[in-house]
PLY file of the C-alpha trace (Angstrom):
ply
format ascii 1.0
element vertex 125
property float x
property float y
property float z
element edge 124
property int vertex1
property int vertex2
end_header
-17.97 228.39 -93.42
-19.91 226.37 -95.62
-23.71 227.55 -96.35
-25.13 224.65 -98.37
-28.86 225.31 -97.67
-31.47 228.10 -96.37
-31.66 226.04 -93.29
-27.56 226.86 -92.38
-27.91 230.14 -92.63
-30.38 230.32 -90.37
-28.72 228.09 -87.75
-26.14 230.67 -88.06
-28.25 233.65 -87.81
-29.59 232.51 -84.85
-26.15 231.06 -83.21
-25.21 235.16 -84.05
-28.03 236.79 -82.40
-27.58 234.55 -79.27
-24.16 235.86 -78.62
-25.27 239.61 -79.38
-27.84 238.76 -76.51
-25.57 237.62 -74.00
-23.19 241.08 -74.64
-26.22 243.25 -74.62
-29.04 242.12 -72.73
-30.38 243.66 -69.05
-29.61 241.53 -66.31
-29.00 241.34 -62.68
-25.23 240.27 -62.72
-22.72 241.86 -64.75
-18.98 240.86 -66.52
-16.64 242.83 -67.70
-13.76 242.14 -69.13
-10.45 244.08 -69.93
-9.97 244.96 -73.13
-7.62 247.55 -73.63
-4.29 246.87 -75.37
-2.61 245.33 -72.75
-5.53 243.05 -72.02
-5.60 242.42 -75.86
-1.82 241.41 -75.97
-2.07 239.31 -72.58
-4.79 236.85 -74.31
-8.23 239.17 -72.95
-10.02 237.96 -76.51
-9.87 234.77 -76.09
-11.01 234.60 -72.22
-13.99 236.92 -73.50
-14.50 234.18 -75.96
-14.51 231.69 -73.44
-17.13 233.72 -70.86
-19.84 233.96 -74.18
-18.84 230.35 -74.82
-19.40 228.88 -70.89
-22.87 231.15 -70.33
-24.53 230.06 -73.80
-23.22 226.66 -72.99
-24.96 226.82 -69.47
-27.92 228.67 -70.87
-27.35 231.74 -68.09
-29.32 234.66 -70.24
-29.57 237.18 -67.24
-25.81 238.05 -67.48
-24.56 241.25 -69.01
-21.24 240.76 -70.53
-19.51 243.78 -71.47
-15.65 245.42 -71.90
-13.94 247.86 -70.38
-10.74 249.68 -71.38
-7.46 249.83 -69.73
-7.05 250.49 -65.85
-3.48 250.41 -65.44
-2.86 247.31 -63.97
-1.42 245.54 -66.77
0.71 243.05 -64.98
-2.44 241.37 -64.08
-4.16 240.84 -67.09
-6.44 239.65 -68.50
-9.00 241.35 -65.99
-12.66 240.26 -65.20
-14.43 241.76 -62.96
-17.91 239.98 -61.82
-20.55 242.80 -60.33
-23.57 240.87 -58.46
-26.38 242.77 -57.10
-26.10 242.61 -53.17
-22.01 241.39 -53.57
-19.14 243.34 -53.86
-17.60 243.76 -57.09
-14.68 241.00 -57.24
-11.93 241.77 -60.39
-10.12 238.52 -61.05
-6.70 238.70 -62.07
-4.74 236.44 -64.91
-8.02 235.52 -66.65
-7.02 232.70 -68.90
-10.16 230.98 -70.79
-9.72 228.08 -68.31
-10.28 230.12 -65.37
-12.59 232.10 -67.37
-14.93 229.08 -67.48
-14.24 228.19 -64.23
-15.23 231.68 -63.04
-18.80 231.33 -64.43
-18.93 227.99 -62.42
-18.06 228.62 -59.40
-18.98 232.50 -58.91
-21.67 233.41 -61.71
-23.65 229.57 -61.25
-22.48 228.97 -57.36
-21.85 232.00 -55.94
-18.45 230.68 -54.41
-16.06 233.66 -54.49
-12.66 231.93 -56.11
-10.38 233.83 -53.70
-7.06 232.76 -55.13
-7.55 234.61 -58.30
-9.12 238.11 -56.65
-7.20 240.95 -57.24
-9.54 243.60 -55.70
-12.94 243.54 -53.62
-15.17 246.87 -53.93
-18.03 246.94 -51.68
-21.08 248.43 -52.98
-20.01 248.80 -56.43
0 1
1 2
2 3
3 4
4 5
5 6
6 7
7 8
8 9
9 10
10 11
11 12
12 13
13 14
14 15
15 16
16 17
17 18
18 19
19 20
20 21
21 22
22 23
23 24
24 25
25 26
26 27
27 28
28 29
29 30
30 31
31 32
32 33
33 34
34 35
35 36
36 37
37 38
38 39
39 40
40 41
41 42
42 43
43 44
44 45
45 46
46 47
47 48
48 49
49 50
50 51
51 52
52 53
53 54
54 55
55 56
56 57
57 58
58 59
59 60
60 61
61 62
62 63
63 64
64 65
65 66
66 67
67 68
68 69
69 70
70 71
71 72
72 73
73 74
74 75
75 76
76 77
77 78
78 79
79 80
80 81
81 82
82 83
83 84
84 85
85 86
86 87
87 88
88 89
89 90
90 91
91 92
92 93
93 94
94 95
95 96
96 97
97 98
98 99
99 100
100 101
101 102
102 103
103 104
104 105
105 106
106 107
107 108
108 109
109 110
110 111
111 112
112 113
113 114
114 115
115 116
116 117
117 118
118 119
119 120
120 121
121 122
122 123
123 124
């Protein structure tokens, strides 16, 4: 990273504090992403990545994207789970950053359920 004026570093500051919104902010829909080891190992970084990546890229602010630990279902990580207020929870299975992005699409924008990828459905979560 190359800071050649006062003008970068700000640009950067503020690319920064956008992202620390997006984990941290109150919102009505929720993500949450697996991140314990066996998430880790199975790529869960980089689809995290790719969630912060597809909202700021959309502009969606009222999301809460946060991590979870492991819930020993390893063979189907990465996990995302997607909690909307009124929906069930839906935990997507084999996360990649593709479906990742495609996930914010089609469920977070859309609110089309991508049933091919849902591992688990818990009403009133």
């Amino acid at each position: 990273m190359d800071l050649k004026s006062l003008e970068d570093l700000k640009r950067i500051r503020e690319q920064a504090q956008a992202q620390i919104r997006i984990r941290t902010q109150e919102g009505n829909t929720k993500i949450i992403v697996g991140m314990g080891t066996c998430g880790i190992a199975a790529g869960a970084r980089d689809t995290l990545m790719a969630i912060l990546d597809e909202l700021a890229k959309r502009n969606i602010q009222d999301v809460v994207v946060t991590q979870t630990g492991c819930i020993g279902l390893c063979e189907y990580e990465p996990l995302v789970s997607v909690v909307k207020p009124g929906q069930p929870k839906i935990m997507y299975m084999k996360v990649n950053p593709e479906r990742a992005r495609q996930i914010v699409a089609s469920h977070i924008v859309n609110d089309q359920i991508i049933n091919e990828w849902v591992l688990s459905r818990e009403e009133g979560a």
